[in-house]
C-alpha positions as CSV (number, residue, x, y, z in Angstrom):
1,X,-18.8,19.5,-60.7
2,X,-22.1,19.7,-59.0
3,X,-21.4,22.2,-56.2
4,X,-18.2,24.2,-58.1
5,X,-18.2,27.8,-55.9
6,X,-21.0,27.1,-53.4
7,X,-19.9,27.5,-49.9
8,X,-22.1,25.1,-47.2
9,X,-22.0,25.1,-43.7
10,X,-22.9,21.4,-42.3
11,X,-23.4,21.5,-38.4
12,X,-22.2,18.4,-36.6
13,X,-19.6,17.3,-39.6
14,X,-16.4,16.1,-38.2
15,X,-18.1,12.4,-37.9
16,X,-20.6,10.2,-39.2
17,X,-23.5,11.6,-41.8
18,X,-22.1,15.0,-41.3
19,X,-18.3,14.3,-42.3
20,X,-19.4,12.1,-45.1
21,X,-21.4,15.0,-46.7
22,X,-18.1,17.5,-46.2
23,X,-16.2,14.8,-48.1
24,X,-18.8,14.5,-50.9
25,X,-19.6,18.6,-51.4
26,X,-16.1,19.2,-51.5
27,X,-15.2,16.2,-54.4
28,X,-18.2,18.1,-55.9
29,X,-16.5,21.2,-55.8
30,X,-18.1,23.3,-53.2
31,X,-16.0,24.7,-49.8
32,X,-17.3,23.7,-46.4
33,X,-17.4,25.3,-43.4
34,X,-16.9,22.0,-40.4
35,X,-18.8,22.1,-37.1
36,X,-18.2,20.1,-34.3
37,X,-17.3,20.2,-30.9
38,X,-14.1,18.3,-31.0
39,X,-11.2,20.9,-31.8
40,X,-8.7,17.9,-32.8
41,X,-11.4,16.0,-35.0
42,X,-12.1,18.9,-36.2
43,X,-8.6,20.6,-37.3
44,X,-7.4,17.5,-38.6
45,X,-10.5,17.2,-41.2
46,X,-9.8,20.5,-42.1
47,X,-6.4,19.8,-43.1
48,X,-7.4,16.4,-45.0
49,X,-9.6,18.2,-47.2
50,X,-7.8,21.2,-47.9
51,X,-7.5,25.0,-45.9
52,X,-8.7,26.4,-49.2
53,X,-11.2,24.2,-49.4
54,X,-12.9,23.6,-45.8
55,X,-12.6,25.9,-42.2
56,X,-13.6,24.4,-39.0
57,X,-15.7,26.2,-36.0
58,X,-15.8,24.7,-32.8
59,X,-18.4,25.3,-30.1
60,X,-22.0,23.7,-28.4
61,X,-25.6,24.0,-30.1
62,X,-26.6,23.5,-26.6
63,X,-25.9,27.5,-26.2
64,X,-28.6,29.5,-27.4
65,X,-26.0,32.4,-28.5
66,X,-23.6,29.7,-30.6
67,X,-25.4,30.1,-33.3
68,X,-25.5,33.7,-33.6
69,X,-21.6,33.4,-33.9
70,X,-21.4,30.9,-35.7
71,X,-23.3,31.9,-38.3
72,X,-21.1,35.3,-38.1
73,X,-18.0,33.0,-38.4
74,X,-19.0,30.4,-41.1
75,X,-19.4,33.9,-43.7
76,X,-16.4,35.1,-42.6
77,X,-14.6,32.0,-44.1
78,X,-15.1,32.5,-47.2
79,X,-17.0,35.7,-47.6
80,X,-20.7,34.0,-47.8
81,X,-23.0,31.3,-47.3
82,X,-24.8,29.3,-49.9
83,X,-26.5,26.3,-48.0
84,X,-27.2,25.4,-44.4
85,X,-27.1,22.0,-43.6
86,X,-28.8,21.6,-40.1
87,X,-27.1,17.9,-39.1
88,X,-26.0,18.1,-36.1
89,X,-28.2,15.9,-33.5
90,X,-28.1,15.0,-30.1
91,X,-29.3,10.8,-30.4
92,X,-29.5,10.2,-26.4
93,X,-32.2,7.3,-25.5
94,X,-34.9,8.0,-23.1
95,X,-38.5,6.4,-22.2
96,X,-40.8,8.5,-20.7
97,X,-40.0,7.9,-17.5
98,X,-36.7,8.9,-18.3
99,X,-37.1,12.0,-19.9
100,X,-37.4,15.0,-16.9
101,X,-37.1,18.8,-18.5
102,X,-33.6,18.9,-18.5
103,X,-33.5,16.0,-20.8
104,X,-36.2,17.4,-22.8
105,X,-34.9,20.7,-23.4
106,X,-31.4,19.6,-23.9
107,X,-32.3,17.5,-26.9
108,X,-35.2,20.1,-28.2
109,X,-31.9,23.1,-27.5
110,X,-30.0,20.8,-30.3
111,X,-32.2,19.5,-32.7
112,X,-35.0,21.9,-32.9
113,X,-33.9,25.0,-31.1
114,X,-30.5,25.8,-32.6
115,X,-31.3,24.9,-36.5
116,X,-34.2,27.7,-36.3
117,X,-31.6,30.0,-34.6
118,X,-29.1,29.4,-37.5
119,X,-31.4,30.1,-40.2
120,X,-32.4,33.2,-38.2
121,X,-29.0,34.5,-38.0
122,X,-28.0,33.3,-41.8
123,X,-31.3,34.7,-43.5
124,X,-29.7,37.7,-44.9
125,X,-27.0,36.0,-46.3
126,X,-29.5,33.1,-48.0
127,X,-31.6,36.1,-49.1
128,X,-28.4,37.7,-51.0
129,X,-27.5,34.3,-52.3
130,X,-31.0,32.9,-53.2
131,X,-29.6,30.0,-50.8
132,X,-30.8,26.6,-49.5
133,X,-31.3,24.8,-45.9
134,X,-31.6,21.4,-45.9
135,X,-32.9,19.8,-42.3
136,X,-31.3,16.4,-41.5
137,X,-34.1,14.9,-40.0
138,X,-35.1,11.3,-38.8
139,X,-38.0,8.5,-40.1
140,X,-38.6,8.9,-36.4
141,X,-40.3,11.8,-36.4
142,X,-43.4,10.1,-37.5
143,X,-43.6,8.3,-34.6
144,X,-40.7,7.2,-32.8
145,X,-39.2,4.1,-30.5
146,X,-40.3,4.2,-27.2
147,X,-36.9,5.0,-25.9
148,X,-36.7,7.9,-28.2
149,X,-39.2,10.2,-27.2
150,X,-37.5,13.3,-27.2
151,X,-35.2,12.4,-29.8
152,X,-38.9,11.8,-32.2
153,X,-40.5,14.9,-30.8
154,X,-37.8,17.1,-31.9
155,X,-37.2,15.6,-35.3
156,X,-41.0,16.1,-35.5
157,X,-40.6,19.3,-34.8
158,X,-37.7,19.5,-37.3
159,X,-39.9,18.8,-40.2
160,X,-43.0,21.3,-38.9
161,X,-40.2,24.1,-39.0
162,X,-39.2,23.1,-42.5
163,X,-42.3,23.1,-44.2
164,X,-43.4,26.3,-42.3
165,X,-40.1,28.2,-43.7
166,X,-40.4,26.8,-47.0
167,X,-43.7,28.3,-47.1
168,X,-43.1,31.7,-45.3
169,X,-39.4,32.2,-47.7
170,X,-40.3,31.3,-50.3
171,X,-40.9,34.6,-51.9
172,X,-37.4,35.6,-50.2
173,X,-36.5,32.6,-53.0
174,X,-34.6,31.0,-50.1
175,X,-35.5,27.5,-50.3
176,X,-36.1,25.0,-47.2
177,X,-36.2,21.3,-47.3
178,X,-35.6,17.8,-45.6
179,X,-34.0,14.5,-45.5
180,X,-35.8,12.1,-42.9
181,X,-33.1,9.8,-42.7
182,X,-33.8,6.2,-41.8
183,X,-31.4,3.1,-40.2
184,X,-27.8,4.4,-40.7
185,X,-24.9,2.6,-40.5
186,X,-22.4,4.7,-38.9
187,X,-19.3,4.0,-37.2
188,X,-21.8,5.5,-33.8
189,X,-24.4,3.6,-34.6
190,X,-22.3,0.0,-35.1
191,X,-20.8,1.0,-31.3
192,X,-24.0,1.3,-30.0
193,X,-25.7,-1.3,-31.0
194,X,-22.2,-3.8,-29.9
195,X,-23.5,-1.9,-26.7
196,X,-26.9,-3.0,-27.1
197,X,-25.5,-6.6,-27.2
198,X,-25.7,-7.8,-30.5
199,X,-22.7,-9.2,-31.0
200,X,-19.7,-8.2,-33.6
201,X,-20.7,-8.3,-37.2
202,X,-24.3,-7.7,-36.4
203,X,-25.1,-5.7,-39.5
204,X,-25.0,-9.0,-41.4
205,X,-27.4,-10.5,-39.4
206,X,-30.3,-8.5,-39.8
207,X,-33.7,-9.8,-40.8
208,X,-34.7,-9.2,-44.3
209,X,-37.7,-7.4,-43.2
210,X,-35.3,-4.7,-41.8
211,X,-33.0,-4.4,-45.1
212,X,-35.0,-5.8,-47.9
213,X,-32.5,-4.4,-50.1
214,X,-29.8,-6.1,-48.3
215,X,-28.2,-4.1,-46.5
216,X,-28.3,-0.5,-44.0
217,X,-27.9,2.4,-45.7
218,X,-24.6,4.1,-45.5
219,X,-23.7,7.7,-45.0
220,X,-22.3,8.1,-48.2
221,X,-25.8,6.9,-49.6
222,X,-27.6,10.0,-47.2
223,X,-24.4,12.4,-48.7
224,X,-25.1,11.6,-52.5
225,X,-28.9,12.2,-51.9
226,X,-27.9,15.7,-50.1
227,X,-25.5,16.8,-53.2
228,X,-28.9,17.1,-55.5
229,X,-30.2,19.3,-52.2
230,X,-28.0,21.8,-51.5
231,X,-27.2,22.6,-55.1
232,X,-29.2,24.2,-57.9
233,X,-30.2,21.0,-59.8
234,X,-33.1,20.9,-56.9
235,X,-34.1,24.5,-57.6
236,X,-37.3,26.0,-58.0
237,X,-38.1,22.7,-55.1
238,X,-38.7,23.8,-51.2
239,X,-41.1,22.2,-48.9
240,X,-39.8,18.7,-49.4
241,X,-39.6,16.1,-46.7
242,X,-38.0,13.3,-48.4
243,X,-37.5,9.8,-46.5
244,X,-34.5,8.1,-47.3
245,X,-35.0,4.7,-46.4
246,X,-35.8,1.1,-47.9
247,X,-39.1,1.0,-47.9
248,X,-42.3,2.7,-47.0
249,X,-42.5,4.5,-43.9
250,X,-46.2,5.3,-43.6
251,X,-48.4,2.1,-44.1
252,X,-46.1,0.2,-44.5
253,X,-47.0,-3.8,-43.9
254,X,-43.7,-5.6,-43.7
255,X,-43.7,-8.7,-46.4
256,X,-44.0,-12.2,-45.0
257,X,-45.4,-13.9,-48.0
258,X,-43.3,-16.6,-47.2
259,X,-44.8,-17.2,-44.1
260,X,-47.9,-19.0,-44.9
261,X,-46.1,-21.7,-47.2
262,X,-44.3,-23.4,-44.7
């Protein structure tokens, strides 16, 4: 097994990308220590995948002394840390007119703030272990929809901090990389978008210039790529920012060749 004896904390892992990844490190043999903020989610994962095998810690990212504890708490689990998996994210829409400082700094407190805490608190552990952090970041940090500014920003900030550790650890040989995660199809994301008004079944109604391939990517599809990650088959590599969607994300000219032969 690809992960047998690592132990990985994943923030924000009692649904979506995050539980998906718990599910997929421990099949690969590695012990997880859950996040969320949902006690019952989160006990009730715990006890699916096994109390030898997984803990849960409950509490906010939006506190800036959570993750001073729960970095204390995840070691105590199991008695260290391997990899950090910074997932958790706060998604919220906002143009700019929407976004006041509240907003702002409540979605730059969970996506930026606290994943830089975390690795703060955990770096002498990764230092023992020769550990890992991968950043669970978004394509939209390269620019962004216009309803999610501060959502963008703070992935964008997401990826800056990565390749800024990555370059400062790396002679600590802890290593510090990045999954910019395109369109997901999560249960979350299918709610939202029913929300949105599209209708029941709308993921088989997308255009082909949106899934070329066919179809959305899946969070298992975002939990295989993160196995090769958090384990040692990825070593000596840090500084990565890998995009993990269907087609080019910078330049990218979306193929019509069809269009002209009508």
């Amino acid at each position: 097994m690809r992960l047998q004896d690592h132990v990985i904390l994943i923030t924000g892992s009692t649904t979506g990308i995050g539980e998906f990844m718990a599910r997929r490190f421990v099949a690969e043999g590695a012990k997880v220590i859950l996040h969320g903020r949902d006690a019952a989610r989160g006990e009730a994962l715990r006890k699916e995948l096994g109390e030898d095998k997984s803990a849960f810690c409950q509490g906010s990212l939006e506190d800036a002394a959570y993750p001073e504890k729960l970095a204390a708490d995840a070691i105590a689990a199991f008695g260290k840390v391997d990899a950090l998996v910074n997932n958790a994210a706060l998604t919220i829409r906002g143009r700019i007119a929407d976004t006041d400082a509240t907003f702002f700094d409540r979605m730059m407190a969970v996506n930026a703030r606290a994943p830089m805490l975390l690795i703060r608190a955990l770096l002498p552990e990764l230092k023992k272990n020769r550990g890992v952090v991968l950043n669970i970041g978004s394509v939209l940090a390269h620019c962004g929809q216009a309803n999610m500014l501060a959502y963008s920003m703070s992935k964008g900030a997401l990826m800056t901090m990565t390749r800024n550790l990555a370059d400062s650890l790396g002679m600590d040989r802890v290593r510090v990389n990045q999954l910019n995660v395109g369109w997901t199809l999560t249960d979350n994301e299918y709610q939202v978008k029913i929300g949105d008004g599209l209708g029941e079944g709308w993921p088989e109604r997308l255009p082909p210039q949106v899934v070329p391939m066919g179809r959305l990517l899946q969070p298992e599809d975002i939990a295989a790529a993160a196995v090769y990650w958090v384990g040692r088959e990825s070593y000596p590599v840090t500084g990565t920012v890998a995009e993990l969607e269907q087609y080019p994300i910078i330049g990218r000219y979306a193929n019509a060749e069809g269009d002209d032969k009508k």
